[in-house]
Backbone as CSV, one residue per row, in Angstrom:
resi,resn,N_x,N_y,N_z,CA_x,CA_y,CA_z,C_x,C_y,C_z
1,UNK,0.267,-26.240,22.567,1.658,-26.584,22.842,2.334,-25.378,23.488
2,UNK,3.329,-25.433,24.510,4.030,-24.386,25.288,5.120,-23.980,24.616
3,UNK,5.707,-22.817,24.800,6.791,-22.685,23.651,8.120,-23.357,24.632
4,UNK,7.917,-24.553,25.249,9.268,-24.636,25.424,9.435,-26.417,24.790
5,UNK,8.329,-27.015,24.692,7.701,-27.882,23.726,8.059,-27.669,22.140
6,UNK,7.468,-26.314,21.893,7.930,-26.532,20.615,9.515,-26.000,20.427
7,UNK,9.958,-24.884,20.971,11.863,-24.787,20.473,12.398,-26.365,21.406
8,UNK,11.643,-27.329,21.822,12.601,-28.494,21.457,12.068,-29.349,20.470
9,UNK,10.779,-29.457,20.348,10.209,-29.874,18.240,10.873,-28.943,17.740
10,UNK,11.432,-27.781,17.687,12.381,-27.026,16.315,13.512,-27.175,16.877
11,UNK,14.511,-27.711,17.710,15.630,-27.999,17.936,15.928,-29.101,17.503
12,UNK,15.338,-30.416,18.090,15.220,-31.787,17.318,14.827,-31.768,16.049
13,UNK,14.170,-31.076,15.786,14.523,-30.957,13.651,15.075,-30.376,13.290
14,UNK,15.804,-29.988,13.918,17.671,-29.193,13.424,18.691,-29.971,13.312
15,UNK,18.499,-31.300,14.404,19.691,-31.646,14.919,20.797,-30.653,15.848
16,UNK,19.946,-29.893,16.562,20.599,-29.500,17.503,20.867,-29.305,18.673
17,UNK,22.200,-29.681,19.705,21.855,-30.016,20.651,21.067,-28.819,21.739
18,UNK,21.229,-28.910,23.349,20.501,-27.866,23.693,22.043,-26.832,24.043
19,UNK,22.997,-27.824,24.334,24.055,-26.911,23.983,24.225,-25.770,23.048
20,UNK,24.358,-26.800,21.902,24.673,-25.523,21.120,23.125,-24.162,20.460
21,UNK,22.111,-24.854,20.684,20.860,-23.477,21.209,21.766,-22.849,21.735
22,UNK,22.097,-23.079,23.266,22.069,-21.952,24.184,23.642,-21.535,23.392
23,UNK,24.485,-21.696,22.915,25.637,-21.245,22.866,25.450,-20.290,21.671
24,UNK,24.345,-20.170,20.904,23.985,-19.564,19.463,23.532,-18.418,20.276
25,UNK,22.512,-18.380,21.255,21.603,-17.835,22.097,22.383,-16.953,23.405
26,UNK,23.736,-17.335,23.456,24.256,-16.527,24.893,23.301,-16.669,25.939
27,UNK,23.109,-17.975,26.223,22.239,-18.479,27.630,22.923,-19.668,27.503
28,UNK,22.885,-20.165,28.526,23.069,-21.859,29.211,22.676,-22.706,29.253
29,UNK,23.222,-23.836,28.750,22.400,-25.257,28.644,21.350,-25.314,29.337
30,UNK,21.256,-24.669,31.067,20.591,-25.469,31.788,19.161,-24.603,31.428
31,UNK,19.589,-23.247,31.145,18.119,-22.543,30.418,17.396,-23.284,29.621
32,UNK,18.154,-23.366,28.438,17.133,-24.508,27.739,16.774,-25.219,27.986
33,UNK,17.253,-25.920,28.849,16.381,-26.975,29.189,15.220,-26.862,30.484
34,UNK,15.250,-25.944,31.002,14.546,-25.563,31.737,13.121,-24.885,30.695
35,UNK,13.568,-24.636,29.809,12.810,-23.855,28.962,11.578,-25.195,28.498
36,UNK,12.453,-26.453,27.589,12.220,-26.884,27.331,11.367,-28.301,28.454
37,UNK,11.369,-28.256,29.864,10.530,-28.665,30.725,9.596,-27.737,31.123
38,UNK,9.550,-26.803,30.753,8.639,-25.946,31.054,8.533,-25.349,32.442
39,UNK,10.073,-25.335,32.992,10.265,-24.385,34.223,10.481,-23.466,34.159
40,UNK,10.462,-22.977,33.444,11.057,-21.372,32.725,10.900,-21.330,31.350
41,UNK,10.590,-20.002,31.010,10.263,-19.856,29.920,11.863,-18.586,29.557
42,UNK,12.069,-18.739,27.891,12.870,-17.570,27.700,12.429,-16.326,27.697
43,UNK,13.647,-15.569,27.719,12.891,-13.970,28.009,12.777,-13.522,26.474
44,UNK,11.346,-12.586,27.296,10.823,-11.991,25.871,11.765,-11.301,24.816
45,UNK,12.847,-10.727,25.166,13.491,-10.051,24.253,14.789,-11.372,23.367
46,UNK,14.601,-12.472,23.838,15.143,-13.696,23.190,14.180,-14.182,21.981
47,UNK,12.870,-13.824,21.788,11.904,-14.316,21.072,12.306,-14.200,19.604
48,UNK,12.681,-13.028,19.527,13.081,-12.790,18.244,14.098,-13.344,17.331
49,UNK,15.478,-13.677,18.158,16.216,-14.369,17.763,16.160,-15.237,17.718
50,UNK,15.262,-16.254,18.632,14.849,-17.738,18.677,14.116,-18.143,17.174
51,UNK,13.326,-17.144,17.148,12.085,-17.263,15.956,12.998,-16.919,14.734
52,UNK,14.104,-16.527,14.669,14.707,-16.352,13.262,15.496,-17.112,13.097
53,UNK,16.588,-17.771,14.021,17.291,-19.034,14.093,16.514,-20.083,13.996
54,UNK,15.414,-20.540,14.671,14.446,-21.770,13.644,13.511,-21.106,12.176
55,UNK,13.886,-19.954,11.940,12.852,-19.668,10.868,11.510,-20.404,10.857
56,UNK,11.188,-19.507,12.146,9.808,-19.719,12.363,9.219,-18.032,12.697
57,UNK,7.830,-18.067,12.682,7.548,-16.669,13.448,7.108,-16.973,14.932
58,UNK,7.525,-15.598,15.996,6.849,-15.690,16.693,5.798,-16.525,16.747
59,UNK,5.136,-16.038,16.348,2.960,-16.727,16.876,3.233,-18.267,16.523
60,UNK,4.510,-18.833,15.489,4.852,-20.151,15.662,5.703,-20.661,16.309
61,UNK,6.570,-19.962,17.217,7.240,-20.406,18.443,6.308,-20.750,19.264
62,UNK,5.066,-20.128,19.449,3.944,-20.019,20.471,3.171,-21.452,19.957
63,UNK,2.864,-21.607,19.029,2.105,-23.254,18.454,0.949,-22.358,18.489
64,UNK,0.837,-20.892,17.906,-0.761,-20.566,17.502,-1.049,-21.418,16.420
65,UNK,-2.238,-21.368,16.242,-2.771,-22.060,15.306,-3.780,-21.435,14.426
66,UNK,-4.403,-21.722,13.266,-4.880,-20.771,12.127,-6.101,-20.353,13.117
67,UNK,-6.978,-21.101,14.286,-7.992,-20.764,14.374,-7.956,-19.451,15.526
68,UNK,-6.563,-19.392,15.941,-6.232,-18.504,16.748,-6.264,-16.630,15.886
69,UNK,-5.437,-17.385,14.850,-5.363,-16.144,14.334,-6.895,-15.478,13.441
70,UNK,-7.468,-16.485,13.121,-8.842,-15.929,12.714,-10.147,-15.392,13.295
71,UNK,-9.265,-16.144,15.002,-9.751,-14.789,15.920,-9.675,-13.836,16.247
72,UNK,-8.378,-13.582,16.286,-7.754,-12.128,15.995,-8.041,-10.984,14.929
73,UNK,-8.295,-11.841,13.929,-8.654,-11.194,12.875,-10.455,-10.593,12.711
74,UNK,-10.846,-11.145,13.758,-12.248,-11.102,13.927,-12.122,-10.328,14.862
75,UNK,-11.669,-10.276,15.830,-11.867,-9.180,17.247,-11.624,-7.771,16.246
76,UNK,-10.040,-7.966,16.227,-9.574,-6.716,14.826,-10.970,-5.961,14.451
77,UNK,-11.327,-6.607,13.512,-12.674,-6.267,12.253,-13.811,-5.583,13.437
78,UNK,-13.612,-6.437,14.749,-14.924,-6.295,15.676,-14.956,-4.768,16.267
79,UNK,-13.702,-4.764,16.566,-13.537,-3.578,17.820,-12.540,-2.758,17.507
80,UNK,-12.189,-2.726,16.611,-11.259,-1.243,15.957,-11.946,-0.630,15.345
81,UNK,-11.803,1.093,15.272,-12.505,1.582,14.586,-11.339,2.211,13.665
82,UNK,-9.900,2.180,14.031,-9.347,2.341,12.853,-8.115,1.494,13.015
83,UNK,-7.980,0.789,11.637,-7.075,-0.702,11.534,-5.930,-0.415,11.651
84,UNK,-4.673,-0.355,11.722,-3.593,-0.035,11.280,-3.204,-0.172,10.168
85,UNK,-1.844,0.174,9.705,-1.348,-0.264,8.491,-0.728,-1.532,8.560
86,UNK,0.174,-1.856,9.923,0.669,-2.662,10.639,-0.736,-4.182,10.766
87,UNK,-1.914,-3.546,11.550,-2.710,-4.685,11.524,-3.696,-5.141,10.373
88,UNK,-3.588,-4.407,9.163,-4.235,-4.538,7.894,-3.252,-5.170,7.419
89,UNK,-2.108,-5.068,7.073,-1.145,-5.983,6.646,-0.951,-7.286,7.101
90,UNK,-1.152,-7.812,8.425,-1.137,-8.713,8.710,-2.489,-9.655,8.497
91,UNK,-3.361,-8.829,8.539,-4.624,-9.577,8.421,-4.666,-10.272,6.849
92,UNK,-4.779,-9.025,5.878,-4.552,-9.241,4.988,-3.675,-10.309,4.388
93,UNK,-2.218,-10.298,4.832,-0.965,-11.502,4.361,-1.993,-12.686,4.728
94,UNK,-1.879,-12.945,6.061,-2.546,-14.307,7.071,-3.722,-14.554,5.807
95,UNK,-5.061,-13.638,5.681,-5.788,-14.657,4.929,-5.430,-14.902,3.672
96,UNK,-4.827,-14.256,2.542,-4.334,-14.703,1.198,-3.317,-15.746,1.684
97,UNK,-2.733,-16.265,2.315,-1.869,-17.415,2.615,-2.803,-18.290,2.648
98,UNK,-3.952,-18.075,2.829,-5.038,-19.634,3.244,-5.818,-20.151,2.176
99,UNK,-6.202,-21.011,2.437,-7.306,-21.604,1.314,-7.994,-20.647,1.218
100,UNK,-8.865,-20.471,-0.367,-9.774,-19.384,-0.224,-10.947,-19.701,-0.342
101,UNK,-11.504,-20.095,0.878,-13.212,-20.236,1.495,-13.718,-19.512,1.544
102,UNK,-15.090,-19.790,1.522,-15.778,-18.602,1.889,-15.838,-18.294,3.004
103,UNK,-15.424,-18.365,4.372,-15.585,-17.403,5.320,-13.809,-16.724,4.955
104,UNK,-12.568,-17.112,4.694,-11.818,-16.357,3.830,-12.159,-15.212,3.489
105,UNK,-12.954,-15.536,2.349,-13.428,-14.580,1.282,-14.297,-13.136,1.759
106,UNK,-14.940,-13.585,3.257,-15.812,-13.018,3.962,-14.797,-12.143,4.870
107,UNK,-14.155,-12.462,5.072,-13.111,-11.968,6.367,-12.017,-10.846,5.690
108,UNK,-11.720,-11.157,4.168,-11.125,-10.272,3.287,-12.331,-9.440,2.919
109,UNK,-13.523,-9.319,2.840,-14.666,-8.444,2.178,-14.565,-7.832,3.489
110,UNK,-14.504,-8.037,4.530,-14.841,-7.182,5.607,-13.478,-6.328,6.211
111,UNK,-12.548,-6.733,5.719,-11.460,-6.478,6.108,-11.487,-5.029,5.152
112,UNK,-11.130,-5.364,3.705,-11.276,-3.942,3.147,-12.236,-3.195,3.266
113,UNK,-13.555,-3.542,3.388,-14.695,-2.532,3.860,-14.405,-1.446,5.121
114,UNK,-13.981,-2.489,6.300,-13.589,-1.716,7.644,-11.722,-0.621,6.485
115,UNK,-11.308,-0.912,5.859,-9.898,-0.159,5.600,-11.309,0.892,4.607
116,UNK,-11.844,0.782,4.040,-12.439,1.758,2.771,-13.277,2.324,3.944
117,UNK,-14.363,1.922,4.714,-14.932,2.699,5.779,-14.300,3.829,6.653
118,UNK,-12.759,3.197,6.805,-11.598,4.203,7.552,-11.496,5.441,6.894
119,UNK,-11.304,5.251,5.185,-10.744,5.889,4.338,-11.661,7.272,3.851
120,UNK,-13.055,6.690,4.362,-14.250,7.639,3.521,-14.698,8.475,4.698
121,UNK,-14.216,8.096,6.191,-14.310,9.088,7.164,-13.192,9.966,7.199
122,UNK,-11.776,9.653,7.096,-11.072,10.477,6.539,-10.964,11.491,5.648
123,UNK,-12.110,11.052,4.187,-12.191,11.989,3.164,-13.366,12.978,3.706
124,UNK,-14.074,12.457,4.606,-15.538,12.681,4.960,-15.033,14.383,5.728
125,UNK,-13.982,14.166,6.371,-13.491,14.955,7.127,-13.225,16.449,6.425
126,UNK,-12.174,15.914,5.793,-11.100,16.921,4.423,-12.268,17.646,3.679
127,UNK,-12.753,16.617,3.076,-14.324,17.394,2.541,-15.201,18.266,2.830
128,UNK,-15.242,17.855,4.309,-16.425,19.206,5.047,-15.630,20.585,4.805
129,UNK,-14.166,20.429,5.003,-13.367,21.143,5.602,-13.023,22.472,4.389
130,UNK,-12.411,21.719,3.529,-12.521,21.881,1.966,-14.065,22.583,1.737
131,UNK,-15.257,22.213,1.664,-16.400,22.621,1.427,-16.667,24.160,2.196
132,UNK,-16.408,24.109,3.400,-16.945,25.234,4.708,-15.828,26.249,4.080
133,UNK,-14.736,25.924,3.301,-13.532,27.240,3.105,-13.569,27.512,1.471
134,UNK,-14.439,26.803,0.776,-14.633,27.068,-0.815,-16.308,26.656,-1.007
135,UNK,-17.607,27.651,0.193,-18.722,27.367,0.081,-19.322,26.688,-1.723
136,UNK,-18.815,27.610,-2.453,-20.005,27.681,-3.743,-18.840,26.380,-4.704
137,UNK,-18.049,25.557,-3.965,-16.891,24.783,-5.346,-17.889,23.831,-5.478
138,UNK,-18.537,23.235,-6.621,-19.369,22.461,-6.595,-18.393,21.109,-6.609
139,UNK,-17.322,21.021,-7.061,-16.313,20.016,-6.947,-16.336,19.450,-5.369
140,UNK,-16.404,20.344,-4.466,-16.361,19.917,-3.054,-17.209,19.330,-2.607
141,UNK,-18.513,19.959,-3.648,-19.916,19.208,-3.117,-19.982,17.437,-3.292
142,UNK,-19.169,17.485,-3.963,-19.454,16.247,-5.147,-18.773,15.410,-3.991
143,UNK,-17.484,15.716,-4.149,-16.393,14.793,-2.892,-16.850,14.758,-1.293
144,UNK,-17.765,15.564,-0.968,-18.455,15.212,0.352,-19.600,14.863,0.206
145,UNK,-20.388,14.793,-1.023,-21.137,13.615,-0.620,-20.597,12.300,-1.271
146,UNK,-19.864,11.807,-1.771,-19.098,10.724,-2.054,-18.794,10.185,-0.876
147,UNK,-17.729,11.005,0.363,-17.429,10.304,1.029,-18.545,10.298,1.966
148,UNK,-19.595,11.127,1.978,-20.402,10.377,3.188,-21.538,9.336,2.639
149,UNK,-21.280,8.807,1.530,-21.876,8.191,1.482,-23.086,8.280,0.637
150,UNK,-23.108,9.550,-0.011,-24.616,10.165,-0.612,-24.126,10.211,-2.375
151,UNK,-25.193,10.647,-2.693,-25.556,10.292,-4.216,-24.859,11.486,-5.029
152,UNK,-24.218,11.572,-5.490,-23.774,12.357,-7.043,-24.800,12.072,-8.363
153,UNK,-25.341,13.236,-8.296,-26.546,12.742,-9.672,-25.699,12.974,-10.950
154,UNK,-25.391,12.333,-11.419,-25.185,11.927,-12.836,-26.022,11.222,-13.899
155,UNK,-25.152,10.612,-15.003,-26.178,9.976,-15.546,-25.977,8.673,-15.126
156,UNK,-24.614,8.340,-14.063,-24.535,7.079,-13.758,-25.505,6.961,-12.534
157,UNK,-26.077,7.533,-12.050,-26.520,7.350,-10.693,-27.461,6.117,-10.916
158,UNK,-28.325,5.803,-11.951,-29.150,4.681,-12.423,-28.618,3.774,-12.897
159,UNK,-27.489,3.691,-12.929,-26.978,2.617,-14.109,-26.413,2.135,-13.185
160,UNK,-27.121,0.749,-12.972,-26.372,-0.610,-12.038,-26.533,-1.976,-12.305
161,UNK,-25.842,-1.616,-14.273,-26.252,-2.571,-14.603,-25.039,-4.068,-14.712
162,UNK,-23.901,-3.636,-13.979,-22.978,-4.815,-13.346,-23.592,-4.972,-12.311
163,UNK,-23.976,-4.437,-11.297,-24.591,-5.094,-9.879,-25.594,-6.724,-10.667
164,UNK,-26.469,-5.320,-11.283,-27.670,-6.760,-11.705,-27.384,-8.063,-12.696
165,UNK,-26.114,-7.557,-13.231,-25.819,-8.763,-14.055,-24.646,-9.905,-12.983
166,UNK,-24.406,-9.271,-11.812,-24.252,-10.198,-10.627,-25.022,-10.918,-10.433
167,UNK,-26.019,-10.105,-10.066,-26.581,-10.831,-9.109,-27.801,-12.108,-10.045
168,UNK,-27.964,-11.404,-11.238,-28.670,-12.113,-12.501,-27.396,-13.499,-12.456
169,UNK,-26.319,-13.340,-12.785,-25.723,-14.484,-12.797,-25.748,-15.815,-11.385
C-alpha cells in the first residue's frame, strides 16, 4: 500500500475530512489529495506529525508489514558488526511484540548473542589493555580470557551440569 492510500484508510477512520488533515497539517486540501491519488507524496519532514496525529508509526504510515521488518531485523543481525543502542532497541521491542515462535525465539537468541558478541570485544579490548599495564594481575588474566572467549580453570570449568540437564530434558 502507498502512503497516500493509507493517510486516506487513517483519515476515513477518523472521520476526517481532507480539509481539515490539511488544516491540522498547514498544507492544502489540494495536497492531500494529491497525496492521497498518489500524485504527490507529503514531505518528509510532515511524516512525523502525520504519524502522531493518526497514532500510527512511521513504518505504519508506509503499510510495512511484519515480514518487512523481520527483514530488517535479519540484514541488522547479517551485516552489522556493531548494533546500536537505537537498532537493538528496536529489534528487540518489534520481536517481544510478536507471537513467540520459534524463528522469534531464534531472531531474539541471535539478536543478544550479536549485542553479548559486541560486548566481549569491547571487554576483549580493556582487558588486553588492563593486562599489558598490570603484566603479573592475575585478575586481568582471568577477565581477558573471559572475554576472548577462553577457559578460567576453576572448579567450575567441568561442571555443565545445567547444559546437560537441558539438553537431557
Amino acid at each position: 500500500m502507498n502512503i497516500g492510500k493509507q493517510i486516506k484508510s487513517l483519515r476515513l477512520q477518523r472521520s476526517i475530512t481532507q480539509e481539515q488533515l490539511a488544516q491540522k497539517l498547514n498544507v492544502t486540501s489540494q495536497a492531500v489529495c494529491k497525496w492521497e491519488n498518489g500524485n504527490s507524496m507529503p514531505d518528509i519532514t510532515l511524516l512525523p506529525e502525520i504519524s502522531a496525529l493518526f497514532g500510527v508509526t512511521i513504518d505504519e504510515l508506509f503499510g510495512l508489514n511484519e515480514e518487512v521488518h523481520f527483514k530488517r531485523i535479519d540484514s541488522l543481525l547479517r551485516n552489522e558488526l556493531e548494533i546500536s543502542d537505537n537498532d537493538f532497541a528496536y529489534a528487540k521491542d518489534f520481536l517481544n511484540s510478536r507471537d513467540y515462535t520459534g524463528q522469534t525465539a531464534t531472531r531474539l537468541a541471535r539478536l543478544y548473542n550479536a549485542r553479548a558478541n559486541m560486548c566481549r570485544q569491547k571487554a576483549k579490548f580493556h582487558a588486553e589493555n588492563a593486562f599489558q599495564a598490570e603484566v603479573g594481575d592475575d585478575i586481568n588474566h582471568s577477565i581477558l580470557c573471559e572475554a576472548a572467549n577462553g577457559v578460567v580453570w576453576d572448579w567450575n570449568v567441568t561442571n555443565h551440569h545445567e547444559l546437560i540437564d537441558f539438553y537431557y530434558e
